[in-house]
C-alpha positions, 0 to 999 in steps of 0.5 A: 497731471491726473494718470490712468492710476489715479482715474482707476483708483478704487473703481471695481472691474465690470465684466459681463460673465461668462467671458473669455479671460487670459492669465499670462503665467511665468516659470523657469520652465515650460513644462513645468508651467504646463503641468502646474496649469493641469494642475490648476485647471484641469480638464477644462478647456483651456488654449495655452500658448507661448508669449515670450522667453527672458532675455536671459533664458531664465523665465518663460511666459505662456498665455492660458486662455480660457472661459471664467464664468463669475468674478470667483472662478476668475479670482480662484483661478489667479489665486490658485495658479499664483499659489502654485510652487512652479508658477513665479507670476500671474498677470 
């Protein structure tokens, strides 16, 4: 049975830009996950919202939402906020 992988592999997102994209960001804390997207984004303009906390209270998960206008200011974002010493995981 073929699955949704194997009917996605080696196809290339199409995305009409500029569009609204949301990155769910994990930390081991919220104000720390605040500030590394300050960081990242800056004074662009940007709705960050809670998604969730762990079950153990460990990792906290936020949702930036935001305007990306190309393909590489959507990945230079996800790079960046990946690379960030206070962020653990970008989806």
């Amino acid at each position: 049975m073929e699955t949704l992988n194997d009917k996605l592999e080696g196809k290339k997102l199409e995305l009409t830009y500029p569009c609204n994209w949301c990155y769910k960001v994990i930390s081991t804390e919220e104000e720390a996950l605040k500030k590394a997207v300050h960081d990242v984004i800056d004074e662009r303009e940007h709705k960050l919202t809670h998604s969730n906390n762990s079950k153990s209270g460990k990792y906290v998960s936020m949702n930036l939402d935001l305007l990306v206008h190309n393909e590489d200011d959507r990945t230079f974002i996800y790079d960046a906020l990946k690379k960030h010493q206070d962020i653990k995981m970008v989806l």
